[in-house]
N, C-alpha and C positions, 0 to 999 in steps of 0.2 A: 412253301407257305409265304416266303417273303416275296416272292414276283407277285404271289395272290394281292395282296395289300398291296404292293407299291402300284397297279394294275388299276387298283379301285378310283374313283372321283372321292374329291374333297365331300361332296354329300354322304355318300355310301360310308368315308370312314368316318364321317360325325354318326348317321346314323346307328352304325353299327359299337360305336363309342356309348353312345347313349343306351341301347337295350343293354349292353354290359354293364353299365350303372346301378340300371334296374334290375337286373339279374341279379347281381348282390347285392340290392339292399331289401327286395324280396327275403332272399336266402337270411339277411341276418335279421329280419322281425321273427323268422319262422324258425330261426332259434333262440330267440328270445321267451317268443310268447310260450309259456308251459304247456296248456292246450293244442299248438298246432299241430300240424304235420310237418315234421319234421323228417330228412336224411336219419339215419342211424348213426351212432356217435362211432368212434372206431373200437373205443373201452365195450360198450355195448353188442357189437358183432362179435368182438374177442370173447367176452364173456359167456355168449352165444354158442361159439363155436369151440368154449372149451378151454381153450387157451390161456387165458388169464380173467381177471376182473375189474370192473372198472370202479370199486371200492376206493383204490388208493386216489385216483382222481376226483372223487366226490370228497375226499378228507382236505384235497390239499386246497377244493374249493373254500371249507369251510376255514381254513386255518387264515383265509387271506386279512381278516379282521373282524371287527365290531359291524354288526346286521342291523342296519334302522330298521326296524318294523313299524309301519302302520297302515291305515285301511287307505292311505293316500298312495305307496307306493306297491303295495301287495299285489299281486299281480289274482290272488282269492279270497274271496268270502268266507269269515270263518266264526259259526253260530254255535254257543254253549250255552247247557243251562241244567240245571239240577232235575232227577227226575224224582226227587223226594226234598225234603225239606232240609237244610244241610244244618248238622247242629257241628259244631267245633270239638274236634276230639273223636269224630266218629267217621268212619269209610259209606264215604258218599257217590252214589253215583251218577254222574253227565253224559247227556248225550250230545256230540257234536256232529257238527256237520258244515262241510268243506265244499263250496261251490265258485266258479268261476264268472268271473263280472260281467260274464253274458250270460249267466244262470244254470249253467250245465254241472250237473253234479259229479263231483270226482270221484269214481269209483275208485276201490283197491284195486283192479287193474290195472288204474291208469299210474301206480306210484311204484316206483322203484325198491329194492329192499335194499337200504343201506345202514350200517352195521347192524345186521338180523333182523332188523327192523323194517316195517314201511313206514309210517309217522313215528316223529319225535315232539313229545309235546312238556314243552319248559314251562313250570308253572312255578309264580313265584308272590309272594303275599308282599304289600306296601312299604313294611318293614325291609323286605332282602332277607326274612330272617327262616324264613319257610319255604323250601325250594321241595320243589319233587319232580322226578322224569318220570311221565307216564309214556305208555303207547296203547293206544285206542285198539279195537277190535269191532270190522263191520257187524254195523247192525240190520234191521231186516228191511230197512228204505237204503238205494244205493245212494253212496254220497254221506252217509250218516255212520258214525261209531261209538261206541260206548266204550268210557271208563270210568275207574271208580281213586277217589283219591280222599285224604284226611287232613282236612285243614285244622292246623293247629294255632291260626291266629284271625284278625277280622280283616275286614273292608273290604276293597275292590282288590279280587288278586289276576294279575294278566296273564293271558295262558298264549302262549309262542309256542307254533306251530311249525316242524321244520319236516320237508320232504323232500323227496327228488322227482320230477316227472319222467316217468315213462319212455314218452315221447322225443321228449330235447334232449333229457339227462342231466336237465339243469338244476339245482337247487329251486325249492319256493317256499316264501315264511308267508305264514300270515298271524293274524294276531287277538284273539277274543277278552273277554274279559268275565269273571264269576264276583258275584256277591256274596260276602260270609256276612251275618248279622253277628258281628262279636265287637270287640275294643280292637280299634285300630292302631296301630303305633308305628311309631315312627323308624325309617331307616336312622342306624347309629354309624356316623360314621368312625367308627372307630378302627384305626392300623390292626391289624392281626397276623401276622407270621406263624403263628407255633400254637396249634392245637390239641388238645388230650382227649381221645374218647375210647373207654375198655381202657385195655390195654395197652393202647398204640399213642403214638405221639406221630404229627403230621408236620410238617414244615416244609414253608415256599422259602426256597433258595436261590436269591438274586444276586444281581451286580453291585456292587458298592455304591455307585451313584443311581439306582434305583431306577423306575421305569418312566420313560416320557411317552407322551403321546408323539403318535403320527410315525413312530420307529417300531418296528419290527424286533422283540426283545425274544430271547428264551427266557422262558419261565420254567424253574426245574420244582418239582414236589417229592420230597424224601418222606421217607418212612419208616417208623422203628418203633422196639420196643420200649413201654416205658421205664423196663429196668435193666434194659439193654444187656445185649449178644443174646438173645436167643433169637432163631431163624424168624423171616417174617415171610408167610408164601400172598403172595398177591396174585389172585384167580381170575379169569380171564370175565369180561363183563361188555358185554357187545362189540365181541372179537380184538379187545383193546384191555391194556391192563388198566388203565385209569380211563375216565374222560373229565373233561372239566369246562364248567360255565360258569361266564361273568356278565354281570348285570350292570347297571349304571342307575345311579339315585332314581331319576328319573322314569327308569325303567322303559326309556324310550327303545328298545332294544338287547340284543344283547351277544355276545360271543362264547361260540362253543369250538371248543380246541379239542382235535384229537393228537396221541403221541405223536413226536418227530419221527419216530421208526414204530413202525405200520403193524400191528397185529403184537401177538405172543411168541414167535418164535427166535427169543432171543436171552444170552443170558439177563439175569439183573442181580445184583449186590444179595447176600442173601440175609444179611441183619441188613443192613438200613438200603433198599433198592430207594434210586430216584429215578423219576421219570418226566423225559423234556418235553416240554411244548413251546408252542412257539406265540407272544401276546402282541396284540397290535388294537391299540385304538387311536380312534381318528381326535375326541376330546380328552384333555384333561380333567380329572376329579377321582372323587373315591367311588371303587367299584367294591360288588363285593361276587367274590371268587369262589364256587361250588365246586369239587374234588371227587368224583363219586369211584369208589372202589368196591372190590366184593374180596373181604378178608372173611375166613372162615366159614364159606358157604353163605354169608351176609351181605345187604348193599350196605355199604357203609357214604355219608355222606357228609363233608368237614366244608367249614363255613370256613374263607380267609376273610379279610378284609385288605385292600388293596387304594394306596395314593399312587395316582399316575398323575405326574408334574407336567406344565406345560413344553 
């Protein structure tokens, strides 16, 4: 191979210098774009073929930080709207519909299932004080899905869309927004560490000198009872014993954190189990931090409040 080259003209090896170029930068739009045609990822053929899943690589995507979302950088179109009148306190049901900015509608087929899931949809009310994870179910136009959800406050609430394509195997958010006619109210930024709901007491257990932006912290969530030592069993809830999302005032976005160690099969404490994730945002300010478990057959979902320092 190497008499081949050193054989060639200074033409032939620019030439041949250059379609390499283009060869890979071909290759990395067309694993960029969600839509293309894309190689098969190697998690992808493995999973395929049996072997393993490529689950754990679609977490460790998501763990890398805080996700701007908007209709500037989304790489999809994402349409919501009531199909009844939505009154506050009552399960209301939307229909969305998820299409790509050349207009091609994304079917369930074209989306990955990751944790049990195909869509993950973050819906969070102006306050931070209403959060809920839906997952949508096709409806009978392809590209369209229906769910139903219970807004318990007013205004404009952003609904963040998270999936994996098919195709690349890449993550994709997009981001819509629902109208509640009620009283709007304001995000409270108020610290929060230690919350009581039932029975249980929730606590985020950090460092001493607390969380900075732009660093890579763990963030640990314990759990116990609230008149402590009796057992506490934490049940498994989209193949993960916790998961957790954080928002930012603005709601420009937001980050969703699955466990440092992957799945259920592992011990945990059995009065007070904690469980790590790992936090990372790019700005300073107050977030506020959703915790979702499933104690007792129940989802259970604990609001923190969180200051990340410059």
């Amino acid at each position: 191979m190497s008499g081949f080259i050193k054989g060639l003209t200074v033409s032939q090896k620019k030439r041949i210098a250059w379609m390499t170029v283009v060869a890979a930068g071909l290759f990395v739009v067309l694993r960029i774009l969600p839509g293309a045609v894309a190689p098969e990822r190697p998690g992808q053929f493995l999973a395929r073929a049996g072997a393993t899943d490529d689950r754990v690589e679609l977490c460790d995507v998501s763990n890398l930080g805080f996700s701007l979302v908007n209709d500037a950088v989304s790489p999809v179109r994402l349409n919501t709207r009531f199909l009844s009148e939505p009154v506050p306190g009552e399960a209301t049901e939307v229909l969305l519909s998820v299409e790509t900015f050349s207009g091609k509608a994304v079917a369930f087929d074209d989306i990955l299932e990751t944790h049990e899931e195909k869509i993950h949809l973050l819906i969070v009310d102006p306050s931070l004080g209403d959060y809920h994870h839906k997952h949508p179910r096709p409806a009978e136009v392809t590209g369209e899905y229906r769910f139903s959800f219970t807004p318990r406050a007013g205004g404009e609430y952003r609904v963040f869309a998270e999936f994996a394509s098919a195709r690349t195997g890449r993550p994709v958010h997009g981001v819509s927004n629902l109208m509640i006619p009620n009283e709007v109210r304001d995000a409270v930024k108020e610290e929060r560490r230690e919350v009581e709901k039932g029975d249980y007491r929730f606590e985020l257990v950090s460092s001493s000198d607390g969380y900075r932006a732009r660093r890579p912290q763990e963030l640990r969530v314990r759990v116990s009872r609230r008149e402590g030592g009796r057992e506490v069993v934490l049940e498994p809830i989209m193949g993960e014993y916790a998961h957790i999302v954080g928002f930012d005032v603005e709601r420009t976005g937001f980050t969703h954190m699955h466990p440092l160690i992957a799945g259920t099969d592992y011990p945990l404490d059995p009065v007070s189990p904690e469980i790590g994730f790992m936090l990372q945002v790019g700005e300073p300010g107050f977030y506020k931090i959703w915790a979702q478990f499933n104690i007792d057959g129940e989802e259970v979902f604990v609001p923190f409040g969180l200051t990340v320092n410059p």
